[in-house]
C-alpha positions in Angstrom: 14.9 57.1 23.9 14.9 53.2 23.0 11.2 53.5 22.8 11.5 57.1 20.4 14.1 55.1 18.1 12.2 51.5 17.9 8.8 53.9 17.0 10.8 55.4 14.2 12.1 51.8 13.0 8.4 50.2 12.9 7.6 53.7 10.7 10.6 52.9 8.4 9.7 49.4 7.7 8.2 48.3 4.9 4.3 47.7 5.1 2.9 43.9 5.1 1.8 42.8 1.9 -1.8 43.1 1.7 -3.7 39.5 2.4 -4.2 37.6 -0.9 -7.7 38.3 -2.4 -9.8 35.7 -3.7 -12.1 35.5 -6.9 -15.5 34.5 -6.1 -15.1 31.5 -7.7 -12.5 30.7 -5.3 -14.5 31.9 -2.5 -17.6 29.4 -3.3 -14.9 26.8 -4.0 -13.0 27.3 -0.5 -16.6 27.8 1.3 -17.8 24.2 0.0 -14.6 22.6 0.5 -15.2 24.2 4.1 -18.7 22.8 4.6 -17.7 19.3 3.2 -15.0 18.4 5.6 -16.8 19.8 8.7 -19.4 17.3 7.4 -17.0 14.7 7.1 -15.6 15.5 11.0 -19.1 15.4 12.4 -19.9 12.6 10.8 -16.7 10.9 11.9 -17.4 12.1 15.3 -21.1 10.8 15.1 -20.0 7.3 14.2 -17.3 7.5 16.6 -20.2 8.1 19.7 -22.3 6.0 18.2 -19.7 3.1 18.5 -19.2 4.0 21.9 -23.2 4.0 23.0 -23.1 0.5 21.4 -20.0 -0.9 23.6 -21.5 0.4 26.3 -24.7 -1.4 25.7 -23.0 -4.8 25.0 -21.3 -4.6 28.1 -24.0 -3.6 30.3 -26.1 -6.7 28.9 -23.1 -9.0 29.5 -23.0 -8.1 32.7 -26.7 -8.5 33.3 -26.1 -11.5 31.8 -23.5 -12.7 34.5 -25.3 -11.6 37.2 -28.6 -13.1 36.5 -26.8 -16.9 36.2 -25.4 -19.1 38.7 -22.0 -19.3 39.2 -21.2 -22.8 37.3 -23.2 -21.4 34.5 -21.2 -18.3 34.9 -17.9 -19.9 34.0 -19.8 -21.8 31.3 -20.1 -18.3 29.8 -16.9 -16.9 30.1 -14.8 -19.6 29.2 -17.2 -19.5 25.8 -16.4 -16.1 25.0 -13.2 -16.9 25.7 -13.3 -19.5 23.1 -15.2 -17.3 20.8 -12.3 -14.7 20.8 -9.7 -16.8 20.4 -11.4 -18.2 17.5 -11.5 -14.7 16.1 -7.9 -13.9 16.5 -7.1 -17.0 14.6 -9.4 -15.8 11.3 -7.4 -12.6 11.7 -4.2 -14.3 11.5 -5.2 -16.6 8.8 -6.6 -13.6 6.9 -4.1 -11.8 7.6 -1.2 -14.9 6.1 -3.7 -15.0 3.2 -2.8 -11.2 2.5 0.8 -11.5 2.8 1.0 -14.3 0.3 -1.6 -12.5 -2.4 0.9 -9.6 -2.1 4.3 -11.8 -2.2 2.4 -13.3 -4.6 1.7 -10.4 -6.8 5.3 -9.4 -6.7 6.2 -11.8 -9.9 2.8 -12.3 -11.3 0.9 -9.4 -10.7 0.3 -5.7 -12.6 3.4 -3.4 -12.3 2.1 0.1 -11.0 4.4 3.1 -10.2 4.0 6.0 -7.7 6.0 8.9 -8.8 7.5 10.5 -5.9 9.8 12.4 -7.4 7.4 16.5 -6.8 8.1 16.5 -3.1 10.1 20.0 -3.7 6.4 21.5 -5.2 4.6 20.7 -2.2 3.9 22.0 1.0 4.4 19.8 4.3 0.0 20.3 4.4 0.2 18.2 0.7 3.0 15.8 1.6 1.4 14.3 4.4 -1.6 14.4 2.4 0.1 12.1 -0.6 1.3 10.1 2.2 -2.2 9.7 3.5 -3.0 8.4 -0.1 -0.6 6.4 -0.4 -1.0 4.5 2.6 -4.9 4.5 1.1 -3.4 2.8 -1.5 -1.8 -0.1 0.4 -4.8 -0.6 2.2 -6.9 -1.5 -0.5 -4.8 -3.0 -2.8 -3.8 -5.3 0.3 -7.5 -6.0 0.6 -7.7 -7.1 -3.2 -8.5 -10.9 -4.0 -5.9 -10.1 -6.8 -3.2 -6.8 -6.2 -1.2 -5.0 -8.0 2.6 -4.7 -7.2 3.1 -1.5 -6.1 6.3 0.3 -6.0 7.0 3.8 -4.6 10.3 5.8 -6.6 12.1 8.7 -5.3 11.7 7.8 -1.3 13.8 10.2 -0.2 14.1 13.9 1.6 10.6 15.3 2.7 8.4 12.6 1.4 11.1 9.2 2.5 11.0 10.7 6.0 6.9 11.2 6.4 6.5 7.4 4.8 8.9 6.5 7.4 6.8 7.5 10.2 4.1 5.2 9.3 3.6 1.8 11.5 5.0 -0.8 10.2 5.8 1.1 6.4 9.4 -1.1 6.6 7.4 -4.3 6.3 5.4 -3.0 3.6 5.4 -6.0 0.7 6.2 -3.5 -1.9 9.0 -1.7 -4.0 10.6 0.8 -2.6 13.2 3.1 -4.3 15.1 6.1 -3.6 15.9 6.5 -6.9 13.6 7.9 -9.8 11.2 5.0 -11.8 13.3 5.8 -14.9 16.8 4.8 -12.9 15.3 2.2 -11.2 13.7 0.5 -14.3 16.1 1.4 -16.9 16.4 -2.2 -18.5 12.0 -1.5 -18.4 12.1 1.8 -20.3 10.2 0.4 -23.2 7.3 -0.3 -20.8 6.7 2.5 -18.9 3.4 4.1 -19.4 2.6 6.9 -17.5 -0.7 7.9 -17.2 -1.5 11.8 -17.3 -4.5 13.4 -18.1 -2.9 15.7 -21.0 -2.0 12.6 -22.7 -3.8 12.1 -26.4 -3.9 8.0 -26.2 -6.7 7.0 -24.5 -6.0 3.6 -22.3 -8.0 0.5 -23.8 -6.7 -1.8 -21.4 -3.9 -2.9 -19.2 -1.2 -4.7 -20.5 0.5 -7.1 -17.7 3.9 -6.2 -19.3 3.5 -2.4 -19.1 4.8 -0.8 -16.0 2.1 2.2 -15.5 3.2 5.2 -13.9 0.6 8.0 -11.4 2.0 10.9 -10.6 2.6 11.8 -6.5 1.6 15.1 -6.4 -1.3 16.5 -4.6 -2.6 20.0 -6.1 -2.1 19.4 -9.7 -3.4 22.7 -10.8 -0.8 24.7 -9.8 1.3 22.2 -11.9 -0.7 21.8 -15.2 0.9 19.6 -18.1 4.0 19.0 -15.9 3.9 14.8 -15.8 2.8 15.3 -19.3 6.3 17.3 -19.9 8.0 15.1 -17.9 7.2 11.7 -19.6 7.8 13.4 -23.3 11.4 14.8 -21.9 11.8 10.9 -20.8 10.9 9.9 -24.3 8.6 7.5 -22.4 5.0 6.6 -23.6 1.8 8.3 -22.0 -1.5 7.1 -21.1 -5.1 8.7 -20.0 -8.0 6.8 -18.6 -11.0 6.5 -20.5 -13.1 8.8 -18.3 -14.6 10.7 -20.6 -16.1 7.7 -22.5 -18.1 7.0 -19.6 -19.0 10.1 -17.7 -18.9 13.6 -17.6 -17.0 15.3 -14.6 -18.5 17.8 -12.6 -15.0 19.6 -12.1 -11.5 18.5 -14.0 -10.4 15.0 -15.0 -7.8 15.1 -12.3 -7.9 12.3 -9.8 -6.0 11.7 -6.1 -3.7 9.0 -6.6 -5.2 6.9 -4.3 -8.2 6.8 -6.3 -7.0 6.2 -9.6 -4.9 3.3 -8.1 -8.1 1.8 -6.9 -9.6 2.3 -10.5 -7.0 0.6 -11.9 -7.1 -2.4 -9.6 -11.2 -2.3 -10.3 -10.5 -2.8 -13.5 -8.0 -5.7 -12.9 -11.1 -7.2 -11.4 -14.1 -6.4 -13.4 -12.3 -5.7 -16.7 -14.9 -2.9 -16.7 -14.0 1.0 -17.2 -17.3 2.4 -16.9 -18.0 -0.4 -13.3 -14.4 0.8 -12.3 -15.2 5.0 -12.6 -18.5 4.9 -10.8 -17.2 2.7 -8.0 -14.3 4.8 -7.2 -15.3 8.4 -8.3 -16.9 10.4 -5.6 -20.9 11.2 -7.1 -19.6 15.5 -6.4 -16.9 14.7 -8.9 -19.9 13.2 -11.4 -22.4 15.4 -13.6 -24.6 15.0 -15.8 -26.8 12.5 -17.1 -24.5 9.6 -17.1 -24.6 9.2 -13.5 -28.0 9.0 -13.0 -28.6 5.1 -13.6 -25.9 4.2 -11.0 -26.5 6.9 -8.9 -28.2 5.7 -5.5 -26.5 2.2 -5.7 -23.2 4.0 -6.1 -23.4 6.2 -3.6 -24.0 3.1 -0.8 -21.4 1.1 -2.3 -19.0 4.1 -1.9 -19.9 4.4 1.7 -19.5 0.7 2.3 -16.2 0.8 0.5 -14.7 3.8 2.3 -16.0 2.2 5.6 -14.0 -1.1 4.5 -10.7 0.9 3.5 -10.8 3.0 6.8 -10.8 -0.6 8.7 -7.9 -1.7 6.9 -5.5 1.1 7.8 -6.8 0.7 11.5 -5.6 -2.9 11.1 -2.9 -1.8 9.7 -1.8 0.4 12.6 -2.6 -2.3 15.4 -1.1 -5.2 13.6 2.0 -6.3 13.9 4.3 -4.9 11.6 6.0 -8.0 10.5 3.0 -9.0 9.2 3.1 -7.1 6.4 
């Protein structure tokens, strides 16, 4: 009878929605999208072995090494490598001092720049832990820079303050952290706010060091089109868009992560250069067009050099102390 009844009840229901179709476009969009992070894992995963083959070998020959010596010579060795790694440790912590007073340093003297973390409630918990992933990008390299930016984070709170939480040593960051909005936080700055959208109609020339410029957190900006635009007129706060299209075409839209138009911004800082500052930073798949083609193969090493830098930075980030900063 129980069975009769629950039959009836699954015939009464209402029938699943039928799964979402996508336009080919889409399709081709999703499929190389697909094929460019299983790339990226195997590649990952390649490096990863290859590391390990190469430990392996090192400490098979300093074994050999050991064995083949008497023992007086023996210690001779060992208490030189001993000497050698504590000599590295001590570069690490001088680098690492060096870093911390760049950054501290930065904090009065160096370029104001604003995350706006304020879209939290328009993303899913796949896109906040990706802008969290940028951000701590972010820190990385601008704590790499010979000359940083002072970074500040506004609206750490709900979803997104509790994933930055969870990252090591994010407490000890040497940056500004708010949980209110930029324009509450900076009031008594509201003059020199910039923030920098791609709807915007003034074109940025340069950086003025008493302008406070504002990138908007939010990962998936097409589903959001014109809404930090909206946002900064509603503010009555000025707007800004990077030069891009004085220098290069785009293969796809003029929208950026945020980690990578920080790092623009803080090439420029350092070169002074727009058109040095895009093709460092700008993937070559988000460049078309003929403008790329003189930069092209030197590019595309420098961006694997520079990616390989940035991912050692967050590692040394996660195994560092965190009062380090």
């Amino acid at each position: 009878m129980e069975a009769m009844e629950a039959e009836r009840n699954d015939q009464n229901a209402p029938a699943p929605p039928p799964p979402l179709t996508l336009s080919k476009n889409a399709q081709k969009k999703l499929l190389k999208q697909q094929r460019m992070e299983a790339k990226k894992a195997e590649k990952k995963a390649a490096m990863k072995e290859q590391k390990k083959k190469e430990a392996e070998r090192k400490r098979k020959e300093w074994e050999e090494m050991l064995a083949s010596v008497d023992e007086e010579e023996r210690s001779k060795l060992i208490e030189s490598r001993k000497g050698l790694r504590k000599e590295r440790m001590e570069k690490r912590s001088e680098e690492r001092e060096k870093k911390v007073q760049r950054l501290t340093n930065a904090k009065e003297h160096g370029q104001n720049i604003v995350v706006d973390l304020d879209f939290s409630d328009l993303m899913t918990p796949n896109e906040i832990n990706s802008l969290v992933q940028q951000i701590m990008y972010c820190y990385a390299v601008n704590r790499r820079c010979a000359s940083p930016c002072h970074l500040w984070l506004t609206g750490c709170n709900g979803k997104m303050g509790s994933q930055l939480q969870r990252l090591p040593g994010f407490d000890k960051w040497i940056i500004e952290k708010e949980n209110q909005s930029y324009i509450e936080a900076l009031q008594d700055e509201k003059h020199n706010l910039v923030y920098l959208t791609a709807d915007s109609e003034t074109i940025l020339d340069e950086l003025d060091p008493k302008k406070i410029y504002i990138v908007g957190g939010l990962v998936d900006r097409n589903r959001w089109k014109g809404i930090t635009m909206k946002k900064a007129q509603e503010q009555g706060i000025q707007t800004a868009k990077l030069p891009i299209g004085n220098y290069l075409k785009m293969s796809s839209s003029q929208v950026l992560t945020v980690n990578q138009v920080i790092e623009i911004l803080l090439k420029f800082l350092e070169t002074k250069d727009w058109k040095d500052s895009f093709f460092q930073v700008i993937p070559q798949r988000k460049r078309g067009g003929a403008d790329s083609e003189d930069c092209q193969g030197e590019v595309e090493e420098g961006e694997e050099n520079e990616e390989g830098e940035d991912q050692l930075e967050m590692k040394k980030m996660r195994t560092e102390s965190p009062s380090n900063g």
